[in-house]
N, C-alpha and C positions, 0 to 999 in steps of 0.2 A: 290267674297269677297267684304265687304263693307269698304272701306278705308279710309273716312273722320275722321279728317280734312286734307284735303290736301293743301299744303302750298308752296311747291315747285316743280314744275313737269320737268323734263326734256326729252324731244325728239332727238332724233338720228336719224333724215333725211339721205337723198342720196347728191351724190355729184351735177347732171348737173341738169340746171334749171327745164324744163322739169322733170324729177322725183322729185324734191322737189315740185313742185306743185303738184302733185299727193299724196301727201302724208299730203296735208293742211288739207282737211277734217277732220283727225286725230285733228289735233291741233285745231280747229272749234271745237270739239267735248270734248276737254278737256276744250278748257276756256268757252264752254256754262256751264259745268257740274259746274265748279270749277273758277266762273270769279274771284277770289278774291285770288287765286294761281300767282304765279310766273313761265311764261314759259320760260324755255333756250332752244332754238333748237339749234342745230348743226347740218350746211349742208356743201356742197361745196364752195367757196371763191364766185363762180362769182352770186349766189344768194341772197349775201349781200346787192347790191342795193333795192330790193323789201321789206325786214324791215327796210328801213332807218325812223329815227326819229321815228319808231313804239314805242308807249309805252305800246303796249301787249306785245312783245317778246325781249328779251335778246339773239340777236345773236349771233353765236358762230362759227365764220371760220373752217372747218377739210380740212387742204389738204392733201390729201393723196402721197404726193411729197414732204413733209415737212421732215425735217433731225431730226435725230433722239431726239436729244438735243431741237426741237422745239414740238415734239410731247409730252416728256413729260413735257414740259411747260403747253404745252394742257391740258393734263391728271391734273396737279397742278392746275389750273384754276377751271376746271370742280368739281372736289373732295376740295372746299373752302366751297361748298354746301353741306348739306344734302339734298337729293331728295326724295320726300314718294313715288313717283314714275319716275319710268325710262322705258319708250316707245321706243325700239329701232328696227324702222323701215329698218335696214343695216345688221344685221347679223354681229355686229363688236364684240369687249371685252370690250367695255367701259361700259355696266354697272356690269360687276365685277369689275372693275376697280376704281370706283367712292362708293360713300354710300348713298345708299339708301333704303328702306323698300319691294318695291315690284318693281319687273322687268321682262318685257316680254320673251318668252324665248329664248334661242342664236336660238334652232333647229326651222325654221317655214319654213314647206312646200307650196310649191306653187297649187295652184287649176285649175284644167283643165278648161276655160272656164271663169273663174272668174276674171271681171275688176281690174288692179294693185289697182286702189283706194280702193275694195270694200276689196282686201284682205289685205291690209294698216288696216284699220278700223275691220276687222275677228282678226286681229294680236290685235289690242288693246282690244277687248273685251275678252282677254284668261286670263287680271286682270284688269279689267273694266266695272263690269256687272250694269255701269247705262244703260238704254235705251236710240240709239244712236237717237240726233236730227233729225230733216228731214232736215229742214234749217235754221242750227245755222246760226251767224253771221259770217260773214267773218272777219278771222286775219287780213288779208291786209287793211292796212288803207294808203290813198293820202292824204298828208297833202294840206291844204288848199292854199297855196302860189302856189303849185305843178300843183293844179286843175284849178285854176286860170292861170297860164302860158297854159296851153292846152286848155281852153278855148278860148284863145287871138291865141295862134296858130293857130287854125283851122280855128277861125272868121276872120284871116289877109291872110293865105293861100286856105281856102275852101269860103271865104266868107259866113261862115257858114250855109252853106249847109249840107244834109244829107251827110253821106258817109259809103261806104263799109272798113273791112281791108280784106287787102288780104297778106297773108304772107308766099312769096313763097321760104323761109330758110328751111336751117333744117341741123342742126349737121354732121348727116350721107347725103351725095351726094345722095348717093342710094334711097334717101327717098325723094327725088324731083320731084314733077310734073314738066314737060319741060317748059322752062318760056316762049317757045312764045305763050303756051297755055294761063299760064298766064295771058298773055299782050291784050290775043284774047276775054278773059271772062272780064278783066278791060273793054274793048267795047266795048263790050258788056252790061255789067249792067251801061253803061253811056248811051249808044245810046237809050236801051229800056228801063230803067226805070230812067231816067234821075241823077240818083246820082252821086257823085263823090267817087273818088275811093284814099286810102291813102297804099300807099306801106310799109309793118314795117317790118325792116330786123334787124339783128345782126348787130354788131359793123364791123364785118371781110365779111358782105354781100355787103357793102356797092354799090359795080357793077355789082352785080347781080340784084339790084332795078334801079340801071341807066339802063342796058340794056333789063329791060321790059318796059321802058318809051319810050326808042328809037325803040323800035317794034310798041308801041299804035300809032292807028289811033288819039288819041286824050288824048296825055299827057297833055295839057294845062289842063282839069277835072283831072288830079292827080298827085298826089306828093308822096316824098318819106319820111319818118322821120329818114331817117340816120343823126345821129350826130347832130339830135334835141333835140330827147328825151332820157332819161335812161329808165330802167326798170320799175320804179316806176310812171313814167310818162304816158307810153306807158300804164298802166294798166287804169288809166283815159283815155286815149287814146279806148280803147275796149271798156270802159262802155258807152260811147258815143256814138261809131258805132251801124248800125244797124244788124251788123252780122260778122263774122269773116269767111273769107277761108283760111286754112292753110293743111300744108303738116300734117305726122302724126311727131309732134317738138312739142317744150314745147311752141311757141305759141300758141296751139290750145289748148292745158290743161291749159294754161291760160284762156284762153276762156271758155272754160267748167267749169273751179271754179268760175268764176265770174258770169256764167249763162250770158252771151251773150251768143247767139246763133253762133252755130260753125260749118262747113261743113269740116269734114275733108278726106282725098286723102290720101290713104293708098296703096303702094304697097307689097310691100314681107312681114311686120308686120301684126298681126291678129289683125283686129278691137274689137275681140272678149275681148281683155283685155288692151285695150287702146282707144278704140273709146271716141269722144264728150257727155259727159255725162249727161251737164247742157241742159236748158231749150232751145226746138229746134234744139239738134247736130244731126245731122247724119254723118254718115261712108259712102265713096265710095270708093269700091272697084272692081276688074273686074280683076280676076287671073284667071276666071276659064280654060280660056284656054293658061297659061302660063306655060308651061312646068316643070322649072325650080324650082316653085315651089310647084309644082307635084311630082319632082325627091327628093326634100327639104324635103317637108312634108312627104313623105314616108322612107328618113333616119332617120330622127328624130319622128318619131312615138313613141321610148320606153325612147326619152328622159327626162331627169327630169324637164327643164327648159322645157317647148314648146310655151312661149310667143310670139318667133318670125320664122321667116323663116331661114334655116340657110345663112349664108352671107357670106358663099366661093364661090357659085354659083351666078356669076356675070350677067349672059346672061339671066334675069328677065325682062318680056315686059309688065309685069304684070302694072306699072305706065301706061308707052305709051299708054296700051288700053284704062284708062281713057280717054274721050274724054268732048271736052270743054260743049257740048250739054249735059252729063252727068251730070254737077257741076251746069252748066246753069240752068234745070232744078231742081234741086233744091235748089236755089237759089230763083227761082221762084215762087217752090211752098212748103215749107217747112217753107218758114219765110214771114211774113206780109210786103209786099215792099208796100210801097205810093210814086208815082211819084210828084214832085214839083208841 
C-alpha cells in the first residue's frame, strides 16, 4: 500500500543495545523514504546515550521494570501523537494502544537462517512497499564538539597513530572469547603490523580491560577508554579505527551499521543470524566439534525460536577452540593493514 504523506512515524525498538542497533537499518530506511517525517523510536533506557542531541529522532525510554503508574504515563506520551505509521520491531500492544493509520503486525514469525537485521527490515516491508535503500544514510549522527573531544583523545593518547578496537565485552559471560587471548592478538597486530591497539569495554567491564593490559607484552601501544568515552563517542571512536574485533555483543553491530569492518567470535550463537554484516565483517566460529552444542542443536531442532544455542548447557568449548592464529589471520587478510 502506498501511504504518503507521511508525517509521523513511530518505531518500537528492543530493549539491550545490541538489538537496537540491529534494528537501525529499519529507521535508515524510513527517514531515506520519508526525510521530512517525524521519527519517535522507543527502545530500552540504556541506548539513550547514542541519540543524544540527534535531531533525526525523538527518543523515547520503555523500561520494561517501570511500575505500572509509569507505563501508563508512557502510553499518554506516546498517544499525544498521531502516527500514519507504527513499525513495531518487539512484539508489544503499543500499537493498539496509540493512533495511528497503519501498523505492523503483533504476529511476525521468525525465518530459519535469516539475519535479525534482514528480518527487522522483512517486518517493515509487510506495510512499506517502497524499495528498500542499499545505503541509506545513517540515523546516528556525533555532534561536532563530541568528534572533536576523540580526536584530541586519541592524538594525546595514541599520538595519533593508526589503531585497532578490540572489544572483548559482552553482556552474556558465555559469549567471551578468553581475554588472555585477547591481550595475545593486541601483540600481536602491534609487533606485526605496527598499530596500536584501543581497548572499549562497557561501563561495568572496566577490569576486564585493565586485565588484558596487564597480560600484554606491550601495554605502553594501548589503552583502554573506560570512563572516557560514552556511547555516542565511542561511535567516532569506530569510525576512526581501522577495524573492530569483538565478541558476538552490541559492539560488533555497532560496527557492522557503521560499516567498519568487524571480525566477530561467536560461540554457541549462529553467525547465521547475527554475524558482521557491513563492509569487511566476518564470522568466526569452530563448534564443529563441541559437543554441547551438538547435544543443543539437536533438542531444539523443532523449536520455534532457533536463533541461538540453547544456554542451559554450560560445558561449550566451542569459544576456547577459537584460537588467536584464527582471528590473527584474518585480521590479516580480510581487511587492508598498512604498517606505519
Amino acid at each position: 500500500m502506498q501511504i504518503h504523506p507521511i508525517k509521523n512515524i513511530l518505531v518500537i525498538s528492543l530493549t539491550s543495545l545490541g538489538d537496537v542497533i540491529l534494528t537501525l537499518p529499519v529507521v535508515d530506511a524510513l527517514h531515506h523514504g520519508c526525510p521530512q517525517a517525524n521519527i519517535t523510536l522507543v527502545a530500552g533506557p540504556k541506548s539513550a546515550p547514542l541519540f543524544r542531541e540527534n535531531p533525526l529522532i525523538t527518543f523515547v525510554a520503555c523500561n520494561k521494570r517501570a511500575s505500572l503508574k509509569e507505563k501508563i504515563r508512557f502510553i499518554r506520551r506516546l498517544r499525544e501523537t498521531s502516527y500514519d505509521l507504527v513499525a513495531d520491531l518487539r512484539n508489544s500492544a503499543i500499537p493498539f494502544l496509540v493512533r495511528t493509520k497503519f501498523r505492523t503486525p503483533i504476529h511476525w514469525k521468525r525465518f530459519t537462517g535469516v539475519h535479525i537485521k534482514d528480518t527487522h527490515l522483512l517486518r517493515l516491508q509487510t506495510i512499506w512497499k517502497e524499495p528498500l535503500p542499499k545505503n541509506p544514510p545513517k540515523i546516528l549522527m556525533v555532534p561536532e564538539k563530541d568528534r572533536e573531544y576523540v580526536r584530541n583523545l586519541m592524538k594525546d593518547k595514541m599520538d595519533g597513530a593508526p589503531y585497532v578496537v578490540l572489544c572483548p565485552g559482552a553482556a552474556d559471560p558465555f559469549k567471551r572469547w578468553p581475554v588472555e587471548r585477547f591481550a595475545a592478538l593486541a601483540d600481536r597486530i602491534i609487533d606485526e603490523k605496527k598499530f596500536r591497539v584501543v581497548l572499549s569495554v562497557g561501563p561495568d567491564e572496566t577490569a576486564l580491560a585493565q586485565g588484558i593490559l596487564k597480560m600484554m607484552k606491550h601495554p605502553q601501544s594501548a589503552m583502554t577508554l573506560a570512563g572516557q568515552t560514552d556511547f555516542l563517542q565511542t561511535v567516532q571512536v569506530f569510525l576512526e579505527s581501522r577495524f573492530v574485533v569483538a565478541n558476538d555483543s552490541g559492539p560488533m553491530h555497532l560496527a557492522s551499521y557503521l560499516d567498519v569492518p568487524a571480525i566477530g567470535i561467536f560461540g554457541y550463537s549462529d553467525p547465521a543470524y547475527a554475524r558482521p554484516w557491513g563492509r569487511g565483517g566476518v564470522a568466526i566460529r569452530k563448534n564443529e566439534n563441541c559437543e554441547a552444542c551438538r547435544k543443543d542443536a539437536e533438542r531444539l531442532s523443532a523449536a520455534r525460536d532457533k536463533r541461538h544455542i540453547a544456554k542451559d548447557g554450560r560445558e561449550h568449548t566451542c569459544l576456547q577452540a577459537v584460537e588467536v592464529e584464527n582471528v590473527w589471520r584474518e585480521c590479516r587478510d580480510r581487511v587492508s593493514i598498512h604498517a606505519l
